[in-house]
Structures are given as structure tokens and as C-alpha cells.
N, C-alpha and C positions, 0 to 999 in steps of 0.2 A: 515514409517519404510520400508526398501528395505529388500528387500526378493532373496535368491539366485533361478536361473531357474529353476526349476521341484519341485520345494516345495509345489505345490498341489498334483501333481502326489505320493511327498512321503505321504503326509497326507494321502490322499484318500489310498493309498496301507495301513498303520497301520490300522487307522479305518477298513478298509476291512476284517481285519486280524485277527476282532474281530467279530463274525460272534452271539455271544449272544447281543451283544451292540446294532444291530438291524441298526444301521447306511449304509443308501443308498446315492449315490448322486445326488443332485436334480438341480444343476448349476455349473458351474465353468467359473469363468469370468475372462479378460485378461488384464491388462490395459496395453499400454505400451507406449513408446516414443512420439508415435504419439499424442497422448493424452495430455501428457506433456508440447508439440513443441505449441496445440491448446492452453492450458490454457498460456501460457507464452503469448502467441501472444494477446489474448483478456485482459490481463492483464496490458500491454502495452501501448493497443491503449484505455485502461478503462481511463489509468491514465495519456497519453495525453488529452483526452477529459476533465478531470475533472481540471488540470492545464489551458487548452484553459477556461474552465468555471469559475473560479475564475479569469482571467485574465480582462473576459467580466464584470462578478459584481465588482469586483474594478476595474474597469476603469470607469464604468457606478454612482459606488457611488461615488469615491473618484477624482483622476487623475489617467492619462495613466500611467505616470510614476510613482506611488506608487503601480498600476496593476504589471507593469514590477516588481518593487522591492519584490512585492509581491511571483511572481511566483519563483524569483531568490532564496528568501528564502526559499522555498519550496524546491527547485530544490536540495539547497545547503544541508538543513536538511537530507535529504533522500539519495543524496550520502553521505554526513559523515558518515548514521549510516552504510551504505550498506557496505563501504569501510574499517568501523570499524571489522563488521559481518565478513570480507572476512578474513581481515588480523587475527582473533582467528582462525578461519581454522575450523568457523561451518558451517552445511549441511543447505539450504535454505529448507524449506518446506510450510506447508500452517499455521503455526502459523506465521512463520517470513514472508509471506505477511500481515497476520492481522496484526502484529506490526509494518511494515511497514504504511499499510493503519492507524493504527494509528495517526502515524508521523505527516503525511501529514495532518489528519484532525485536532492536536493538534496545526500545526505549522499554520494553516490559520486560528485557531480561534486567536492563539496571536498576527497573524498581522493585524486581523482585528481590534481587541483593542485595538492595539499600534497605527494603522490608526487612529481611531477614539478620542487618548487623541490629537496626533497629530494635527488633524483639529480643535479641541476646543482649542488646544492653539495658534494655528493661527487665529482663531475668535477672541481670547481674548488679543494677542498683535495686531491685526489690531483694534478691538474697544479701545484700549488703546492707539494707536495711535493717532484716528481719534479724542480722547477727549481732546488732548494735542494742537491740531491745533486751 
């Protein structure tokens, strides 16, 4: 939730204002842009690493090029929703990265299943080949 500038400062003066309520202040803390600019930034390079990392385990289980295909679908999931999210004209926050980081984990289990009908049924027309010969 965004909050307008000095909205501690009014709290703290009400509470103040009530001198039976006993209310002292014991912290008041700032978070601002800079903060923002860090999490974006580790969030980024989180979610390049984790794309480089599924690219490495499907390529190492599967082929390269199901790797690639892999990450493309990823890629593609996560701008559609993003692109979706923009154009309703709502405010990003830290639920819409966890739903975000959803996506992505929901979209690499389903290629990883679709991989894996995929390669058994390449087992299964090359052994159906191989019995025809």
C-alpha cells in the first residue's frame, strides 16, 4: 500500500495528542526508492539465473533444443501475463511477483511433462520402427 509523505509524522502527532493512551515512539522507519530500485534488481538477475538453470537441466536431460524451446516458453508465459497485468492498469506489488514466480514454476513443470510424453513417444515410434525392419 503507498502511503502519502509525512504520514508518520501525522500519526505520531494524533497518538501524541492523546496523552491518557500512554502511546510513546519507539522507531520509525523509511523505506524508499532505493530499496525498491535493490529488490527489482535482485529479482531480475534471481530470474535470469533460474531460466539459465532450467536451460542447463533440459539440455543435460533432454536436447539443447528442447532446453531452448523450454526457456522460450517460459519466457513467452511470463510476458503474456506481465503484458496482460499492464494493459488492466494494475499496480505491481509483491503478491504479483509471487504470482508471477508461480507462472514460471507452473510453466517448467508442464514442459517438463510434455518433454518427457514426448521422448517416450520417440522411443516408441523408433522401437516400432526398428521391429518393422
Amino acid at each position: 500500500m503507498d502511503s502519502a509523505t509525512g504520514t508518520g509524522d501525522n500519526v505520531k502527532a494524533v497518538l501524541s495528542g492523546i496523552p491518557a493512551a500512554g502511546f510513546h515512539l519507539l522507531s520509525q522507519d523509511h523505506i524508499g526508492a532505493t530499496v525498491g530500485q535493490e529488490i527489482q534488481k535482485s529479482a531480475v538477475i534471481a530470474s535470469l539465473l533460474s531460466l539459465f538453470g532450467i536451460l542447463i537441466y533440459v539440455a543435460v536431460r533432454y536436447e539443447f533444443s528442447f532446453a531452448v524451446g523450454a526457456v522460450l516458453a517460459v519466457i513467452h508465459d511470463v510476458l503474456m501475463t506481465i503484458g496482460w497485468y499492464c494493459l488492466s492498469g494494475r499496480e505491481f506489488n509483491a503478491t504479483t511477483v509471487a504470482a508471477i514466480l508461480t507462472i514460471i514454476g507452473f510453466s517448467t513443470n508442464d514442459t517438463i511433462v510434455i518433454f518427457d510424453r514426448i521422448r517416450e513417444n520417440l522411443k516408441l515410434a523408433f522401437a516400432a520402427r526398428s521391429a518393422k525392419s
